[in-house]
N, C-alpha and C positions, 0 to 999 in steps of 0.2 A: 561556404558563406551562406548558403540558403538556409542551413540549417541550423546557424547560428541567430538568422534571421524570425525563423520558425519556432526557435529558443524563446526567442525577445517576445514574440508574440503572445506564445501562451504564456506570458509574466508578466501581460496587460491585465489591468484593472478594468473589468466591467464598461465602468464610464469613461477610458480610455480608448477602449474598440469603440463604442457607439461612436465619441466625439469623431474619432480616423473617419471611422465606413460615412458620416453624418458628412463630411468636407469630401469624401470621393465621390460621394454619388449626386452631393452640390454641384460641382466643377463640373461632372460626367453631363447632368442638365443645359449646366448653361453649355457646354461644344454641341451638343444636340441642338439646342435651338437656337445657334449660328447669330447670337446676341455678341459679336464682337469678339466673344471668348476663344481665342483658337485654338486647336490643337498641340501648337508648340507651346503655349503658355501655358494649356492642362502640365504638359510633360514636366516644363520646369517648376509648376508649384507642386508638382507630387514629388517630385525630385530634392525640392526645400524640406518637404514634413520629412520628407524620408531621412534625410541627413539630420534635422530636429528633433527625428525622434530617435535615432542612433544617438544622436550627445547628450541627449537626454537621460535615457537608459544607464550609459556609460557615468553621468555623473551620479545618477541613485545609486547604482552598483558601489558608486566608489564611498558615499556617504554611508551605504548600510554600512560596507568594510570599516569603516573607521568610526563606527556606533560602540557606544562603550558598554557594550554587553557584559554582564558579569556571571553568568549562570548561564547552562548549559542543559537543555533538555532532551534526550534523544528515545526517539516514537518510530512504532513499526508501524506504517500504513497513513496513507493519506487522508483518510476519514481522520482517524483517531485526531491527524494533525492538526483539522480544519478544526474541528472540536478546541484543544487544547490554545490554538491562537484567538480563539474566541474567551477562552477563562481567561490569558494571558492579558487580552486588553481592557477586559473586566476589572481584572484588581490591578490595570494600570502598569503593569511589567514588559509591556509587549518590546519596549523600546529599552527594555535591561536584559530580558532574558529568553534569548536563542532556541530554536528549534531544529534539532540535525535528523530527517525522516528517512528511513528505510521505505518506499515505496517497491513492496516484496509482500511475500507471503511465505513464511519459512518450516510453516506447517508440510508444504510438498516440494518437489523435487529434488536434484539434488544436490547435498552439500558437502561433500567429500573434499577435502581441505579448500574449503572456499575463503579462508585467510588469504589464498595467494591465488596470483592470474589465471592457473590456470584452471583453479576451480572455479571463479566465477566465467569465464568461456566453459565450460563445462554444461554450468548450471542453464548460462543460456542457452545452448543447441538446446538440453534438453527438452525448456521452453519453449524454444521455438518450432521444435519438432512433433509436439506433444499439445500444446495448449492454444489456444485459439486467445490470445491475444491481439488487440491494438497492431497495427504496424507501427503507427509510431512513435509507441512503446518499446516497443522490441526493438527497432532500432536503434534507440536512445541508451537502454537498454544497459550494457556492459558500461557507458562511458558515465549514465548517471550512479551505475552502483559504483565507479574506482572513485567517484567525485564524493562519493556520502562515505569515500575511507578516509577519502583526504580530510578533510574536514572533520573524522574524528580525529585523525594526526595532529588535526592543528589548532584542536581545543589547547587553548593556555593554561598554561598548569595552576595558575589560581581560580581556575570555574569549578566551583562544585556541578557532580555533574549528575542528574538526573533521571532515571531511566524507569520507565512508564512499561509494566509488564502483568498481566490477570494471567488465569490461571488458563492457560490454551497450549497446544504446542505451537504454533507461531509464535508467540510473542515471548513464549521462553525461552526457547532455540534462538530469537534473538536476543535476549537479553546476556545467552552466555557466548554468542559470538561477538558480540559486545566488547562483554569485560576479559575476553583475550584480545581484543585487539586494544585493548587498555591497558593490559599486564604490565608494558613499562610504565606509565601515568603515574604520580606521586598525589593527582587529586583526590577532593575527599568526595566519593562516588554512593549514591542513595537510591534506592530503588521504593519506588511507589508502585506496590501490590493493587492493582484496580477493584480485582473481585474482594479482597477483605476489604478496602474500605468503602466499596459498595455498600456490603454488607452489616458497615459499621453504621455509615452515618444515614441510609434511604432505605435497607431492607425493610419488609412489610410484612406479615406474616398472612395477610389475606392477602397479597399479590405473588402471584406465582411468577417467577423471573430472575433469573441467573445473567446478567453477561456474558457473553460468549468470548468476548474480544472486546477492548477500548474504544471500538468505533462502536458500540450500543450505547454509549453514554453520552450523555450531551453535553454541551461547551457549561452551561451553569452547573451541574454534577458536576465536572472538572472541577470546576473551581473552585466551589466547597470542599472538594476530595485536597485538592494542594492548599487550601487554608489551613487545612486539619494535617494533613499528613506534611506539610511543609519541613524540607530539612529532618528528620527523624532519625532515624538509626543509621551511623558511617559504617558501609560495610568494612570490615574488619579486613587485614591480610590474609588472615586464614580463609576465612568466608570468600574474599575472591581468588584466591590460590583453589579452593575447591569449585566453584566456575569456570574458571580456567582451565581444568582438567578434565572435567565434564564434557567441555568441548571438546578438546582431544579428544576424548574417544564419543563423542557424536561424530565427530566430521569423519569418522575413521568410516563408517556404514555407508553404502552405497543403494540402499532404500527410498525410497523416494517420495513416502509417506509418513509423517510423525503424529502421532495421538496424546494427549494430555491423560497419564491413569495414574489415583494414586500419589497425585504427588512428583511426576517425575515423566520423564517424553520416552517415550518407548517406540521407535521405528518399527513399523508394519510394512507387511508384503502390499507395494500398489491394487492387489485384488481383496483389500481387505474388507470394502465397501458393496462388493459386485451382487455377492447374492442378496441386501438387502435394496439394492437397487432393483435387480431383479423380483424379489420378492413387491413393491411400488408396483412395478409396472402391474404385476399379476390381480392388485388388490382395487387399482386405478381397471383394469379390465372386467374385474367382476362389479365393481359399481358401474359402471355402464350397459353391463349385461349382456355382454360382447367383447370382440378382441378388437376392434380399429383401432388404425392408428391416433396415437397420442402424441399430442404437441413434447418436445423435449425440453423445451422453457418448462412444462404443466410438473415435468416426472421429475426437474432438476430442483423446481422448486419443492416439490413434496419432498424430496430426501433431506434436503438442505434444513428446512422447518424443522425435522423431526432430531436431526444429529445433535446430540451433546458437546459435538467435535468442532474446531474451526477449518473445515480444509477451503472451503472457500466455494464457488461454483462452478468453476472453470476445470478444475479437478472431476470434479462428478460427471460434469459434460466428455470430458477427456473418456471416462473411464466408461460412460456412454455407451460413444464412439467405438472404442476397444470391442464391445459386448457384440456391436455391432459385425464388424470386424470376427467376432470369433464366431459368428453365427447364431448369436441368444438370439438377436433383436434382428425383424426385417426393417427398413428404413424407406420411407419414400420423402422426396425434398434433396437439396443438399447441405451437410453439413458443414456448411462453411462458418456457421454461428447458431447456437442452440434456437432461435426462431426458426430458423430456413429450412427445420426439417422435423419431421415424424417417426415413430417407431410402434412397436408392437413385438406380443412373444411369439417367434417364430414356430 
């Protein structure tokens, strides 16, 4: 229960926490300053919102479900999504067409038949053993990924369904775990390429800048990108019969690193980053003109700026850690989150 609670919470609006916390900390005044107000009558009117905002919840829940959504958009990343509900209420569709988000990162670790249970417990140990995550993330965790399969299960077979994928290995490794988990689906399924229509309708020839990933773009770029690219080309059975098999043999690899080259994700060894991580630190020492230690937020973001790649920052810090661990790097602080500590070449 509490954590269904904790649910409902973070699915308040902004000006729903303020109003809550505005009426607790009213109430909490007047028992303090013993104006009549008692204790048991604090209890019982928290006890009324409580219950008020339980049947409240419960009837929105039950009104989205029965929203007559006709389209279907499915997004890797919660940026991206924020973005894309922002074009959505732009051109006035928010309240027709649906957004199902992968909140993941499919660039790292690992996905060795993560179609089924017990790849995705797989994929979490190895996040949770490995990546310096949220707790209450990671806890949530396995039951919010079986909940974003449901929900593609239970797209209706007349949504066209939409899928939001640049040129990265994240977001293409989801897009073909995707369309296997679609393979039986008779919908008519579309994919919008970020990076080309980037490139179509904002490229600049005196601005230097690539998208790395759909969360670089903003909710008006969205929008323009789904006016123009709106409904385009139905992928074809062959075209998804050759995604579908792609991933076969992706999931089949037990690597735990994918890179975008060429056209196509190519799984690399987790040390595929290391010497040029080390190579940072070395370059971050000689502009100082010394070896002290260096913030590990300083080194994670110098790698991250410079990568062509999306692996994300959590990864780099992981792999850090590791260097750490194998002796590159002395460390002072502890590493419980890339602030709380320092490094240097040992």
């Amino acid at each position: 229960m509490f954590h269904e609670i904790k649910d409902m919470l973070n699915h308040l609006e902004d000006e729903e926490l303020r109003s809550l916390l505005a009426q607790f900390f009213l109430r909490m005044q007047l028992v303090e300053e013993r104006k009549g107000y008692s204790e048991q009558q604090f209890f019982l009117d928290i006890k009324k919102t409580y219950n008020e905002l339980l049947a409240y919840k419960k009837e929105q829940a039950n009104n989205e479900l029965h929203t007559q959504f006709h389209t279907t958009h499915i997004v890797f990343g919660d940026s991206p999504t924020g973005s894309l509900k922002i074009a959505l209420k732009k051109l006035g569709l928010d309240q027709q067409e649906r957004i199902i988000t992968f909140s993941d990162l499919f660039s790292i670790g690992p996905i060795l038949h993560l179609h089924n249970a017990q790849g995705i417990t797989n994929r979490f140990e190895w996040l949770r053993t490995n990546i310096n995550i949220d707790e209450e993330v990671l806890f949530n965790y396995e039951d919010h990924f079986k909940r974003t399969l449901l929900e593609i299960e239970k797209i209706p077979s007349h949504h066209p369904i939409i899928i939001w994928a640049g040129e990265n290995a994240h977001e293409q490794t989801g897009l073909r775990f995707v369309l296997y988990l679609l393979k039986e689906k008779t919908n008519d399924i579309y994919i919008i390429q970020t990076n080309e229509a980037y490139k179509a309708h904002f490229d600049r020839p005196e601005i230097d800048f690539t998208p790395r990933n759909m969360g670089e773009l903003s909710g008006e770029q969205l929008k323009q990108i789904y006016e123009n690219e709106k409904m385009g080309h139905t992928l074809t059975q062959r075209e998804r019969k050759a995604f579908e098999q792609q991933w076969e043999q992706l999931c089949e690899g037990k690597e735990v690193l994918r890179i975008w080259k060429s056209h196509q994700i190519m799984s690399v060894s987790e040390t595929f980053y290391d010497e040029y991580i080390i190579q940072t630190v070395k370059k971050l020492h000689q502009e100082k003109k010394h070896n002290d230690f260096i913030k590990s937020a300083r080194i994670i973001g110098e790698v991250i700026g410079h990568l062509d790649q999306y692996v994300g920052d959590q990864f780099i810090e992981y792999r850090v850690r590791r260097l750490i661990v194998d002796g590159i790097f002395d460390m002072e602080g502890v590493p419980k989150a890339m602030r709380f500590y320092s490094v240097k070449i040992r």
